[in-house]
DSSP file (Angstrom, degrees, kcal/mol; ACC not computed):
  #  RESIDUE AA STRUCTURE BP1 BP2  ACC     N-H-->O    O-->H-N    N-H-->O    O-->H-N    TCO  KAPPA ALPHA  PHI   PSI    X-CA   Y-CA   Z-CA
    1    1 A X     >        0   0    0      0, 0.0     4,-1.4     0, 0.0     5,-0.1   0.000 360.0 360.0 360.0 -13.9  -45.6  -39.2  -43.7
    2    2 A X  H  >  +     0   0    0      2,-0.2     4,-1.4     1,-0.2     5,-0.3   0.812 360.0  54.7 -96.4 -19.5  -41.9  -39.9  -42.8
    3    3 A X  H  > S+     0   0    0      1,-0.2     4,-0.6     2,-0.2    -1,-0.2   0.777 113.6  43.6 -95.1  -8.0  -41.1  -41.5  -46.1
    4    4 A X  H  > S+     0   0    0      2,-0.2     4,-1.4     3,-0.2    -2,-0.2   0.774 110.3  53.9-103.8 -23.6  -42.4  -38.3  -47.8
    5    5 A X  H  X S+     0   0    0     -4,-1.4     4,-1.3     2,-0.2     3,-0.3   0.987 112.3  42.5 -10.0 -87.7  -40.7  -35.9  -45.5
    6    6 A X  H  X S+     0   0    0     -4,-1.4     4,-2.3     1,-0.2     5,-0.2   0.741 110.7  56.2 -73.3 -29.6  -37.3  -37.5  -46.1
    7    7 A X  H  X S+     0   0    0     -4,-0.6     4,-2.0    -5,-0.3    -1,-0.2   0.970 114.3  43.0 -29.8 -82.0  -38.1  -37.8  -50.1
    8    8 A X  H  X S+     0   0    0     -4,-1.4     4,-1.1    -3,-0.3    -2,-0.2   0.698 118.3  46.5 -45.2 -27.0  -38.7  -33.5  -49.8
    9    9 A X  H  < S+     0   0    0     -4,-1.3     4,-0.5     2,-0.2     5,-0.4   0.945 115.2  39.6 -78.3 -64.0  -35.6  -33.3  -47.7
   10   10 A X  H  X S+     0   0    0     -4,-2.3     4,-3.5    -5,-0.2     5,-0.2   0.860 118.2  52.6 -47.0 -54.0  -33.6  -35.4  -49.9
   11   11 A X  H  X S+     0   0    0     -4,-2.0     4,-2.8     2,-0.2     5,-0.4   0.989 119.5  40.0 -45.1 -89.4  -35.6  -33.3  -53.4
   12   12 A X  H >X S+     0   0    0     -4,-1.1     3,-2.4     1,-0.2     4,-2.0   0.706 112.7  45.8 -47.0 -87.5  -34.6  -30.0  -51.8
   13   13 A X  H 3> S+     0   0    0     -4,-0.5     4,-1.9     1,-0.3     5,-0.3   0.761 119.7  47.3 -10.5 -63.0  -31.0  -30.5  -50.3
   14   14 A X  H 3X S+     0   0    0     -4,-3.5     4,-2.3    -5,-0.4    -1,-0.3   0.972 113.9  46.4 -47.9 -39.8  -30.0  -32.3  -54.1
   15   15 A X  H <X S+     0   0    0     -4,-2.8     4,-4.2    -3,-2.4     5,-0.4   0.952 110.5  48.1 -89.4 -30.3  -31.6  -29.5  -56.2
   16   16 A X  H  X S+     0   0    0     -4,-2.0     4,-1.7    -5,-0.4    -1,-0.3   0.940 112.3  50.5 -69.2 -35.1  -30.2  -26.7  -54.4
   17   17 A X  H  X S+     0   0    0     -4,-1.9     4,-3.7    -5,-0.3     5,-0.4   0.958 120.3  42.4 -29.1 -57.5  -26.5  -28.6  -54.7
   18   18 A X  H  X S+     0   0    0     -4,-2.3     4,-4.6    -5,-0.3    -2,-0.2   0.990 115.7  43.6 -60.3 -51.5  -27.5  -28.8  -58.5
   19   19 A X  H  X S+     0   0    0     -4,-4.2     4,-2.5     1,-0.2     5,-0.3   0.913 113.1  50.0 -59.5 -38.9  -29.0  -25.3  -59.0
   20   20 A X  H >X S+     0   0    0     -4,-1.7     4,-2.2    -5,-0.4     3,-0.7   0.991 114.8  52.3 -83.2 -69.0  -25.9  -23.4  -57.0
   21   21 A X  H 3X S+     0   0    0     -4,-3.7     4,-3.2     1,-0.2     5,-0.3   0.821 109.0  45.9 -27.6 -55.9  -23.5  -25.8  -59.5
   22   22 A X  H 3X S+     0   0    0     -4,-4.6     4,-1.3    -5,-0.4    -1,-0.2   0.930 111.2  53.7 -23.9 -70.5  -25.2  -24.8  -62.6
   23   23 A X  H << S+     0   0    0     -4,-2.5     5,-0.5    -3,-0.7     4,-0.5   0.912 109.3  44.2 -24.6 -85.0  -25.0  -21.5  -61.4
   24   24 A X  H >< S+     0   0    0     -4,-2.2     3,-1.0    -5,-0.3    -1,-0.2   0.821 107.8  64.7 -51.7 -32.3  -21.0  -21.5  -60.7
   25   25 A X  H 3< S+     0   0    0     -4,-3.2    -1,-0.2    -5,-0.3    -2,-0.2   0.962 102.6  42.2 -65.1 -31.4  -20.4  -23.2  -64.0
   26   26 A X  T 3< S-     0   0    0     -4,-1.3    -1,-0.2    -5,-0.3    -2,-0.2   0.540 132.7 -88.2 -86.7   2.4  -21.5  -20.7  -65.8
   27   27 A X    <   +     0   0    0     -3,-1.0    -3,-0.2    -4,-0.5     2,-0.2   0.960  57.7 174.5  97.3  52.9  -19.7  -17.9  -63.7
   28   28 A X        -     0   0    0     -5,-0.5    -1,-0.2    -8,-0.1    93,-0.1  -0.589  16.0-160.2 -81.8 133.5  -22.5  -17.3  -61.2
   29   29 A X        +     0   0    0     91,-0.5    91,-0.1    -2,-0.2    92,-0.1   0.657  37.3 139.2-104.6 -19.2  -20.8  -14.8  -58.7
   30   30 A X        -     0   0    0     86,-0.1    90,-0.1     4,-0.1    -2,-0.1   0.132  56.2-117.8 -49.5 156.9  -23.0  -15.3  -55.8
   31   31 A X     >  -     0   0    0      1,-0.1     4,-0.7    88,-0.1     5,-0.1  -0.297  27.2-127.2-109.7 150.2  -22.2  -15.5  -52.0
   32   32 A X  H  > S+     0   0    0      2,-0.2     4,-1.6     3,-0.2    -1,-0.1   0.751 110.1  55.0  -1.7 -69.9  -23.2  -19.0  -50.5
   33   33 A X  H  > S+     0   0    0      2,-0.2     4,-3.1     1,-0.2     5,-0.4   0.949 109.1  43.1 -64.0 -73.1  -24.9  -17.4  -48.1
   34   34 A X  H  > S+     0   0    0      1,-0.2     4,-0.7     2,-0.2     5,-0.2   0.781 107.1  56.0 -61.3 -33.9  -26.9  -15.5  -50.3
   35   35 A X  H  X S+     0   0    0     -4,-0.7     4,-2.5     2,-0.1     5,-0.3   0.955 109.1  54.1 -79.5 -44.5  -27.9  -18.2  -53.0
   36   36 A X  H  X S+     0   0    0     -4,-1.6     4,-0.8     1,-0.2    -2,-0.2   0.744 105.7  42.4 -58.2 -31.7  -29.3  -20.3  -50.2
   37   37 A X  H  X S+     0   0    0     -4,-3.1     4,-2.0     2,-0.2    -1,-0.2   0.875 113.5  57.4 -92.3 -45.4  -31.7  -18.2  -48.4
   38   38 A X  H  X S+     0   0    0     -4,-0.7     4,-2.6    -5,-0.4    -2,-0.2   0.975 114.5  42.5  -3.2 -78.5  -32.7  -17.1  -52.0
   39   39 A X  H  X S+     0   0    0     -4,-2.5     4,-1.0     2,-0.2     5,-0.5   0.874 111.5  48.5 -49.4 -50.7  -33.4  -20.9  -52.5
   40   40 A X  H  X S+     0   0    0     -4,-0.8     4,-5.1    -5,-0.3     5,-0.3   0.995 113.6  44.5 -83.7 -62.2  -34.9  -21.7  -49.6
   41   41 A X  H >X S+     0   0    0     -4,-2.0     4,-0.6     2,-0.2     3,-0.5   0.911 119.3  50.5 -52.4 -51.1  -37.7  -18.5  -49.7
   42   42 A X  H >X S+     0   0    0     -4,-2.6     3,-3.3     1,-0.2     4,-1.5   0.897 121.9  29.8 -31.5 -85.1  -38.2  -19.6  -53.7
   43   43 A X  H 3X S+     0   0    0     -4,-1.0     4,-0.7     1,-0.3    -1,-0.2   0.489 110.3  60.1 -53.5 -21.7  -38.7  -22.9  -53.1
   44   44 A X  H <X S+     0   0    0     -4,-5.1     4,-1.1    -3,-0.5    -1,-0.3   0.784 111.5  46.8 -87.1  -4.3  -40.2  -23.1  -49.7
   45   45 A X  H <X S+     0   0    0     -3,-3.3     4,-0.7    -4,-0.6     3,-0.3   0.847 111.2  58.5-112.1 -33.2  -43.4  -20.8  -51.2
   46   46 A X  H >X S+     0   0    0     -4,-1.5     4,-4.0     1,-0.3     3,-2.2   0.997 107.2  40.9 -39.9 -76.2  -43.3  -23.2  -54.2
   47   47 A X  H 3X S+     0   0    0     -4,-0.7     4,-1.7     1,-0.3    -1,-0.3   0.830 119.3  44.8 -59.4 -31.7  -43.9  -26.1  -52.4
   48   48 A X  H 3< S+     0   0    0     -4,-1.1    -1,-0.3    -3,-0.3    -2,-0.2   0.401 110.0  53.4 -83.3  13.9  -46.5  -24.6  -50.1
   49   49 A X  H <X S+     0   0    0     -3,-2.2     4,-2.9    -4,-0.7     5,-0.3   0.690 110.6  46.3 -93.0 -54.7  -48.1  -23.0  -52.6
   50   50 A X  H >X S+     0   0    0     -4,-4.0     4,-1.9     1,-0.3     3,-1.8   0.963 110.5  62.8 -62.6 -48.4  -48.5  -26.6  -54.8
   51   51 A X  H 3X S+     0   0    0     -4,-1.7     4,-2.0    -5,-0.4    -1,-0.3   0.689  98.9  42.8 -21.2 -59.0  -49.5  -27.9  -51.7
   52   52 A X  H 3> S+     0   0    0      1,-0.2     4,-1.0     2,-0.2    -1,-0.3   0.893 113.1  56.1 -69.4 -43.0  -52.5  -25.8  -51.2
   53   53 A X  H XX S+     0   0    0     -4,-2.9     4,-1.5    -3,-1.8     3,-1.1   0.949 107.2  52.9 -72.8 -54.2  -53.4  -26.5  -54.9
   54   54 A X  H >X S+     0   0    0     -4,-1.9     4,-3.5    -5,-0.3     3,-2.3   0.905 113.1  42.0 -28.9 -88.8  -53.1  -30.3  -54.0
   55   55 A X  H 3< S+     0   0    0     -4,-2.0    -1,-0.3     1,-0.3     4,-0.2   0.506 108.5  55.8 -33.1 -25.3  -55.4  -30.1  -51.4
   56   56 A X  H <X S+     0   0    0     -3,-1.1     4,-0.6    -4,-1.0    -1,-0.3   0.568 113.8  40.8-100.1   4.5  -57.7  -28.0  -52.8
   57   57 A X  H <X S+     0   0    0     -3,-2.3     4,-5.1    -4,-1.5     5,-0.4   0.774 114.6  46.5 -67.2 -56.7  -58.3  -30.2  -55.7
   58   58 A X  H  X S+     0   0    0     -4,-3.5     4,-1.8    -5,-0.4     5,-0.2   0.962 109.8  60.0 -53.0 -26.4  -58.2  -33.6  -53.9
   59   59 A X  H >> S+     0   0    0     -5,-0.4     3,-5.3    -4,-0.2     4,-0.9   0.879 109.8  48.8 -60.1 -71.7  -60.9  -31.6  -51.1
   60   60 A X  H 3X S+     0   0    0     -4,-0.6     4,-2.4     1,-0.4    -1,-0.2   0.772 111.3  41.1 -41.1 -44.7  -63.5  -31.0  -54.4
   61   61 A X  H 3X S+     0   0    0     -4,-5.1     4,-0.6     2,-0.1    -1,-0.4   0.807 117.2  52.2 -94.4   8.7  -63.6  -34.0  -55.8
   62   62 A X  H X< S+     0   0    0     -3,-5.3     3,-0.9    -4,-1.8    -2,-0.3   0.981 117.6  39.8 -65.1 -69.0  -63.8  -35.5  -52.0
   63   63 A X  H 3< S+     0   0    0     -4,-0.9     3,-0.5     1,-0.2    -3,-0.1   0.849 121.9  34.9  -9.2 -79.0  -66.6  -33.4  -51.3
   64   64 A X  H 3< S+     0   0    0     -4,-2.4    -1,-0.2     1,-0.2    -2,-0.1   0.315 132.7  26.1-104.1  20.4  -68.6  -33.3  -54.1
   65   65 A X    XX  +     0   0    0     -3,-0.9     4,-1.7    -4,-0.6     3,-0.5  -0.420  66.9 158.2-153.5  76.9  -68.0  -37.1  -55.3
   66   66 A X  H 3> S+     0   0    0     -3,-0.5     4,-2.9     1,-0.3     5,-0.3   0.878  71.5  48.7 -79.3 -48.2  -67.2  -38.6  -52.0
   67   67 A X  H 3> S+     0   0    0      1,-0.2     4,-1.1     2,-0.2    -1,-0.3   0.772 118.4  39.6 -68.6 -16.7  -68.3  -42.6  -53.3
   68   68 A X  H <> S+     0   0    0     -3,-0.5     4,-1.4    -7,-0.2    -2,-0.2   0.655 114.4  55.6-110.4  -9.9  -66.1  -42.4  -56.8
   69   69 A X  H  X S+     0   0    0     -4,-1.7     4,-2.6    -7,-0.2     5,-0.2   0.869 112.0  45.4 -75.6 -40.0  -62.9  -40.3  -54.6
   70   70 A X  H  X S+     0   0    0     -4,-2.9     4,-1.0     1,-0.2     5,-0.2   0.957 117.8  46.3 -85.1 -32.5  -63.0  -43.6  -52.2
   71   71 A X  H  X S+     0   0    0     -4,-1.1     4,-1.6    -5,-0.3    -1,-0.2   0.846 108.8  47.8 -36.7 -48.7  -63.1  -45.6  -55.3
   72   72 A X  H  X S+     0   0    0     -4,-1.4     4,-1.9     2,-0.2    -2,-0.2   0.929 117.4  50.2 -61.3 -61.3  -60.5  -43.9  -57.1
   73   73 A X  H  X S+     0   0    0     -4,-2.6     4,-1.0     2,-0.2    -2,-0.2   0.525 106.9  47.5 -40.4 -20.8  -58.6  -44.3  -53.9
   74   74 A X  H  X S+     0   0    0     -4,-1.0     4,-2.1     2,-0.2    -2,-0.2   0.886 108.1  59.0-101.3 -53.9  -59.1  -47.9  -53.1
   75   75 A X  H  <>S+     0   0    0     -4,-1.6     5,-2.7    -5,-0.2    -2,-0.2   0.776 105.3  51.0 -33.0 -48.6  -58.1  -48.6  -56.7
   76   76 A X  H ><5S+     0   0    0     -4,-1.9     3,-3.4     3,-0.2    -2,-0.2   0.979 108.8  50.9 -42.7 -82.7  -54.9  -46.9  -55.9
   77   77 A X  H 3<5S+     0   0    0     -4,-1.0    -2,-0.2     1,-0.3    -3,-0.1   0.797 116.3  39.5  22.5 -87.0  -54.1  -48.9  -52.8
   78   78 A X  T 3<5S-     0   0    0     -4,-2.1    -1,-0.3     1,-0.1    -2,-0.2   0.108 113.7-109.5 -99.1  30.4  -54.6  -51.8  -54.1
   79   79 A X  T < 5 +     0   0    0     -3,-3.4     2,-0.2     1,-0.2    -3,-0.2   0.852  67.9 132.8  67.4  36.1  -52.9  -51.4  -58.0
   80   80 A X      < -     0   0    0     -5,-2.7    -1,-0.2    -4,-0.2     3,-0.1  -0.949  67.4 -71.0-145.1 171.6  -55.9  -51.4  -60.2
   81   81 A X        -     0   0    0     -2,-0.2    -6,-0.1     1,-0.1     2,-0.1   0.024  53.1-123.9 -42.4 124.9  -57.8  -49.9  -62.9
   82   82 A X        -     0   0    0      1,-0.1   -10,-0.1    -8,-0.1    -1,-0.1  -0.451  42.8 -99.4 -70.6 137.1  -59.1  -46.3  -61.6
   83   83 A X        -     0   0    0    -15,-0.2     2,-0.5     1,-0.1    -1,-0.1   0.144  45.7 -86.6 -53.0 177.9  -63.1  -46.4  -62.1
   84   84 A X        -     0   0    0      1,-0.1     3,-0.4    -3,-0.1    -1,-0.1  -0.823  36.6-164.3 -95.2 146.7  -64.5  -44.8  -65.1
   85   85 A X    >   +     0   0    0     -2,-0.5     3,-1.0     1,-0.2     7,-0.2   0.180  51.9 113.5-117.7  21.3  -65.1  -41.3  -64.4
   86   86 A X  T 3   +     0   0    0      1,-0.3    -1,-0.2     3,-0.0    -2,-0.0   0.721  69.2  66.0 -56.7 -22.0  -67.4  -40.4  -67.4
   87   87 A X  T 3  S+     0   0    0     -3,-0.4     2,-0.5     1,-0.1    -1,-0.3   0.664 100.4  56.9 -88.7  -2.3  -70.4  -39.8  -65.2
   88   88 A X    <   -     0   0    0     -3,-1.0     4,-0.3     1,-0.1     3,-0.1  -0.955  51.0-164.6-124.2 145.8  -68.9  -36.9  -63.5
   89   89 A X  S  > S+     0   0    0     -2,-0.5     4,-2.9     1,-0.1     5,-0.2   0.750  79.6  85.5 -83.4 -28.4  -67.4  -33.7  -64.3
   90   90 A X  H  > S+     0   0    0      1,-0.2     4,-1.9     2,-0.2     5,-0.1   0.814  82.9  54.8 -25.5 -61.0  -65.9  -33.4  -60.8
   91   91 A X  H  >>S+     0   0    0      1,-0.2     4,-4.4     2,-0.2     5,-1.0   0.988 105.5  50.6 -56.4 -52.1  -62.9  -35.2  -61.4
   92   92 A X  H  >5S+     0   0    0     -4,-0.3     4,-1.7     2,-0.2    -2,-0.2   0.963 112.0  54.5 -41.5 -45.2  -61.9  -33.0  -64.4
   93   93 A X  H  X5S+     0   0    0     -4,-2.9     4,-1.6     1,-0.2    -1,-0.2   0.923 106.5  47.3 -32.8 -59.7  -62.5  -30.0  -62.0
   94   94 A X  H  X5S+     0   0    0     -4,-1.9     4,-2.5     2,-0.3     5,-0.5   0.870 111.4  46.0 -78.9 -56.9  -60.5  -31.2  -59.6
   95   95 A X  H  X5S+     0   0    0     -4,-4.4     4,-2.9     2,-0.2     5,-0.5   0.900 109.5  61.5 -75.8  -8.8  -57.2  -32.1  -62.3
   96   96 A X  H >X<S+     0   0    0     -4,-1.7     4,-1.3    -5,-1.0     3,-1.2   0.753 104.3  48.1 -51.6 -77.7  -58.1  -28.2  -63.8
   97   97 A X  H >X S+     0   0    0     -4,-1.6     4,-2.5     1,-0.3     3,-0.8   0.739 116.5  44.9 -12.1 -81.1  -57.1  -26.9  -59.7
   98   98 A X  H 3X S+     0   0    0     -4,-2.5     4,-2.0     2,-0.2    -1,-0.3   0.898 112.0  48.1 -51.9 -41.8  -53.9  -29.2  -60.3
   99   99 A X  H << S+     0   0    0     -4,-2.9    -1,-0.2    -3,-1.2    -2,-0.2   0.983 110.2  51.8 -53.8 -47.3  -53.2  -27.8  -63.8
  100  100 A X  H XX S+     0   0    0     -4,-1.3     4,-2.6    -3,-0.8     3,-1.3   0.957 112.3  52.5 -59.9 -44.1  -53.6  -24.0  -62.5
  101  101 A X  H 3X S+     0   0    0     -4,-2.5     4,-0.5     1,-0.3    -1,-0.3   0.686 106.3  45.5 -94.8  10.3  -51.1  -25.1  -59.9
  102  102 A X  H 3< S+     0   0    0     -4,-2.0    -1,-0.3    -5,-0.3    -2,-0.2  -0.260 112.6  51.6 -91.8  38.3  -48.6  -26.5  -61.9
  103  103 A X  H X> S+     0   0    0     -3,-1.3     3,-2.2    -5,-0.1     4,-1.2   0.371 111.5  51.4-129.4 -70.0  -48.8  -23.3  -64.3
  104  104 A X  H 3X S+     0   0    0     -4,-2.6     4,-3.1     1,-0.3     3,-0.5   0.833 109.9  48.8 -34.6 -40.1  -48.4  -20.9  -60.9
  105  105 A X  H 3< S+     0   0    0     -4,-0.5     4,-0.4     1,-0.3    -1,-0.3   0.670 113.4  46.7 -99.4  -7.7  -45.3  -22.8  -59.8
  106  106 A X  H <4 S+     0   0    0     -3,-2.2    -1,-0.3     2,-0.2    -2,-0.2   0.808 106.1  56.5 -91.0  -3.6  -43.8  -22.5  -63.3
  107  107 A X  H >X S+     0   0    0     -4,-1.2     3,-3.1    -3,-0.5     4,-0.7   0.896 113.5  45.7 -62.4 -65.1  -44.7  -18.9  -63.3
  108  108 A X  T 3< S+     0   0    0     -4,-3.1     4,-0.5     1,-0.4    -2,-0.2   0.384 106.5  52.7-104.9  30.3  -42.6  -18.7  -60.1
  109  109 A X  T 34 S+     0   0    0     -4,-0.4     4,-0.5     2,-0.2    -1,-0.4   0.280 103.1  54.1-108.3  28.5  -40.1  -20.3  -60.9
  110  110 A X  T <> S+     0   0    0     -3,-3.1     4,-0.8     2,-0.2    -2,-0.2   0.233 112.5  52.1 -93.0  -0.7  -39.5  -18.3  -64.1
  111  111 A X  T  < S+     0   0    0     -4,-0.7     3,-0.3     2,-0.1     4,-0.2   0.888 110.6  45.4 -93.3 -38.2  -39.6  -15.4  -61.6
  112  112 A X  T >> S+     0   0    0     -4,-0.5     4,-1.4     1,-0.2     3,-0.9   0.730 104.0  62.1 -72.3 -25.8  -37.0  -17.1  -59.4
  113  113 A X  T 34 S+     0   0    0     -4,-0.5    -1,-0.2     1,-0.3    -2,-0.1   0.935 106.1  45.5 -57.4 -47.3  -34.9  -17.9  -62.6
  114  114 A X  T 3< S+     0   0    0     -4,-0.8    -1,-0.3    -3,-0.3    -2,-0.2   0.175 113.6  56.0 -85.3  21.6  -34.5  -13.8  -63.2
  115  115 A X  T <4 S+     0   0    0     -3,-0.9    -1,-0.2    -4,-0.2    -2,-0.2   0.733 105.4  46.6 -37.0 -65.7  -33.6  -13.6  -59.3
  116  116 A X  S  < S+     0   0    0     -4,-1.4     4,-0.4     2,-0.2    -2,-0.2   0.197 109.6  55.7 -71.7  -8.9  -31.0  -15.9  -59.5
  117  117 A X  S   >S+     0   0    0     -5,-0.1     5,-2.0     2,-0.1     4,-0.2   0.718 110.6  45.7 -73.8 -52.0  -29.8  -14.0  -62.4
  118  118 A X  T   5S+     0   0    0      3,-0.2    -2,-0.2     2,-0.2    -4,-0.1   0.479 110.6  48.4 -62.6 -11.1  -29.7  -10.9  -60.5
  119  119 A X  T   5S+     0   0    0      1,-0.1    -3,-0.2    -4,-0.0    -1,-0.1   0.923 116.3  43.4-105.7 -50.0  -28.2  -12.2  -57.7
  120  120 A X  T   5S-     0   0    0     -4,-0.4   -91,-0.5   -91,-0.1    -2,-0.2   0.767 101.6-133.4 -50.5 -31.3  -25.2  -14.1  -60.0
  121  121 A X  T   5 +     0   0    0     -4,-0.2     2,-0.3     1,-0.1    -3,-0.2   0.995  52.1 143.3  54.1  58.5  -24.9  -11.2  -62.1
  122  122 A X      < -     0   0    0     -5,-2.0     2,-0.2     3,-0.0    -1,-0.1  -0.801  53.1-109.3-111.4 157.6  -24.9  -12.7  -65.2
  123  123 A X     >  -     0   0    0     -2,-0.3     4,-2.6     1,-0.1     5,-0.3  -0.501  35.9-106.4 -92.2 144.9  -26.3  -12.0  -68.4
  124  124 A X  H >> S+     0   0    0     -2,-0.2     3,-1.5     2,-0.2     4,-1.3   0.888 115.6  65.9 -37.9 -68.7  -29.5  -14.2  -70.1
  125  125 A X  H >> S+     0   0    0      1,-0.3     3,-3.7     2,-0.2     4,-0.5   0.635 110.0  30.8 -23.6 -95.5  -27.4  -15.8  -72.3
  126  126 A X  H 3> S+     0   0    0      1,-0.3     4,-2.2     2,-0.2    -1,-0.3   0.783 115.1  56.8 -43.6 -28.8  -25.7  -17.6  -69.5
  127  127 A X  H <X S+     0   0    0     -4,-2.6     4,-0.6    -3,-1.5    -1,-0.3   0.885 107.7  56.3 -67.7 -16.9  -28.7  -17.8  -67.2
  128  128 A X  H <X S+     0   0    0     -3,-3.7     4,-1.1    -4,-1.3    -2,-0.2   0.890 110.6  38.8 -70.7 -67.0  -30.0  -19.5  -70.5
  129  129 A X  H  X S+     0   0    0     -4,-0.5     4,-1.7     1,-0.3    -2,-0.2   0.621 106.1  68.7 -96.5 -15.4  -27.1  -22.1  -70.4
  130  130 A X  H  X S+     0   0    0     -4,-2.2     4,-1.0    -5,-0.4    -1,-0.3   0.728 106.9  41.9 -60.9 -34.1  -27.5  -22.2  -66.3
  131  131 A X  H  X S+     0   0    0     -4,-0.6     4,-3.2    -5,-0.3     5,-0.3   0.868 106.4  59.2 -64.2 -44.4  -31.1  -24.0  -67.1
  132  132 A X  H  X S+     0   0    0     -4,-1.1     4,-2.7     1,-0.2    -2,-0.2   0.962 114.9  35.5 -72.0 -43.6  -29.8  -26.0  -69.6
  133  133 A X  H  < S+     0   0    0     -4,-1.7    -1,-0.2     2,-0.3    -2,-0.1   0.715 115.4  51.3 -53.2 -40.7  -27.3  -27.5  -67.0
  134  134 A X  H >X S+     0   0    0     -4,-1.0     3,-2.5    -3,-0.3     4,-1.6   0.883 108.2  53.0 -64.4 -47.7  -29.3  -27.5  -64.2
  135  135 A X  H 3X S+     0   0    0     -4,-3.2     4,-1.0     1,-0.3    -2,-0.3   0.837 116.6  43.2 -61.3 -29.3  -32.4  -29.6  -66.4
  136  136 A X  H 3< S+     0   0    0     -4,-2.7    -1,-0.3    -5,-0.3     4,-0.2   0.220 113.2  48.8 -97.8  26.9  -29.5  -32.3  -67.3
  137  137 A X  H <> S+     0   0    0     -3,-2.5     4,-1.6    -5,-0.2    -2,-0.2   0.581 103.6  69.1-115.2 -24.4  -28.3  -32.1  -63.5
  138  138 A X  H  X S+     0   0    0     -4,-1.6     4,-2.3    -3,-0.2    -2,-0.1   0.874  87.6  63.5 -73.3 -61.3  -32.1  -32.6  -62.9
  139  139 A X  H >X S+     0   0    0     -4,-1.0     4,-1.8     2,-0.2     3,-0.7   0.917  99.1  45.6 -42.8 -61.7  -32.1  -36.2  -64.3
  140  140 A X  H 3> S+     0   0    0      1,-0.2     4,-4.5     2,-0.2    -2,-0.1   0.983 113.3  54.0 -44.1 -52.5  -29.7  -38.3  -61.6
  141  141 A X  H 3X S+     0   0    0     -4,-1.6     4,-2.1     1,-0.2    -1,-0.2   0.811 106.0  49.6 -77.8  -3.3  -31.5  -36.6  -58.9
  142  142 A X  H <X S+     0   0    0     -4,-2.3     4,-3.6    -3,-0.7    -1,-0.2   0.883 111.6  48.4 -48.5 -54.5  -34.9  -37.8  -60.2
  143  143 A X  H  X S+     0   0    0     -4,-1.8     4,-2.7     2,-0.2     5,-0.3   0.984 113.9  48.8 -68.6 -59.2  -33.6  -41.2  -60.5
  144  144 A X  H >X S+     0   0    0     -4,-4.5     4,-1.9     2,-0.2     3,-1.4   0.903 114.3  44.3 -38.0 -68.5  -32.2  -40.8  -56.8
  145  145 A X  H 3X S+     0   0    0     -4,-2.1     4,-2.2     1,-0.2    -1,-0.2   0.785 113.4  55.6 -32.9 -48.8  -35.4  -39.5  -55.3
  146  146 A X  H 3X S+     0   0    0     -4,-3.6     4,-1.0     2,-0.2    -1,-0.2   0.768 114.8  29.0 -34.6 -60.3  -37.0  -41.9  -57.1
  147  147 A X  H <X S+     0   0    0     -4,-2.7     4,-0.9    -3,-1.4    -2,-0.2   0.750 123.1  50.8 -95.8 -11.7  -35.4  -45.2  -55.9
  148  148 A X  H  < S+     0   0    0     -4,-1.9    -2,-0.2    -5,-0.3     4,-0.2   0.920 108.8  52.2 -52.4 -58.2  -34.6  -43.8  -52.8
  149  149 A X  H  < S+     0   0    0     -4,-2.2    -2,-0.2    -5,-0.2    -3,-0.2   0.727 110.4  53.9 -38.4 -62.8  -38.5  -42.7  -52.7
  150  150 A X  H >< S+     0   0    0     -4,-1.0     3,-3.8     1,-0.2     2,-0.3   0.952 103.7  49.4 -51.8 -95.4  -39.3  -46.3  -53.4
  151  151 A X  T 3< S+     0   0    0     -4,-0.9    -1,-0.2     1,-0.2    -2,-0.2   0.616 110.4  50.7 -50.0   2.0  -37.4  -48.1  -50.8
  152  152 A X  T 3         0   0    0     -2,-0.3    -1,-0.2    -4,-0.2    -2,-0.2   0.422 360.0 360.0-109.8  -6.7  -38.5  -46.2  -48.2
  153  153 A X    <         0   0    0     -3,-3.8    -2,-0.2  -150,-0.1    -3,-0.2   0.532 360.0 360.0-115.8 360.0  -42.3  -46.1  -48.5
């Protein structure tokens, strides 16, 4: 739990660095102050939002295929092939839940993108080129989280 807590810390604290750069390259006017408490409410209902979607997938196919979830799991653990899961529909259920919540959290973050538009006072065009900057800003800190992420758990 501590090596994924300092992962999220480390994942939040980069991307808002990245996102508030972006921002400013492209003539983002916003206050400090004000892009960061922005950030923080976007992003903190993001992450407890996938959250809940997490959990309510993994619960279903715990629940209602309790012997092929401790399979799947022990296969994980220990770095081998995940069982076949052709006799059940459960699992499939279960990545739909996950799918729906990666479709919600891009939903809100394309509402947090025209926030953060509003709040820079900028036009689409530049909020445009404000993605594009952030999505190649996106890459390094992956790779940080990543090996970072990795040496810690």
């Amino acid at each position: 739990m501590g090596s994924t807590a300092v992962t999220y810390l480390l994942t939040v604290s980069l991307s808002a660095i990245a996102l508030r750069l972006a921002w400013r390259i492209v003539g983002g006017k916003a206050t400090v102050r004000s892009f960061f408490v922005t950030y923080a409410y976007f992003f903190g209902v993001l992450i407890v939002i996938y959250t809940l979607f997490m959990l309510l997938g993994e619960g279903v196919f715990k629940v209602f295929e309790p012997e092929l979830y401790a399979r799947v799991i022990e296969a994980k653990l220990n770095k081998q092939t995940i069982p076949d899961f052709s006799g059940s529909n459960i699992p499939w259920v279960s990545f739909g839940i996950l799918v729906a919540g990666f479709i919600f959290v891009s939903v809100w973050g394309f509402v947090a993108w025209g926030a953060y538009r509003e709040l820079n006072g900028l036009s689409k065009w530049r909020s445009f080129f404000a993605v594009m900057i952030a999505g190649v800003l996106s890459w390094p800190i992956s790779a940080i989280v990543f090996f970072v992420g990795s040496a810690i758990s």
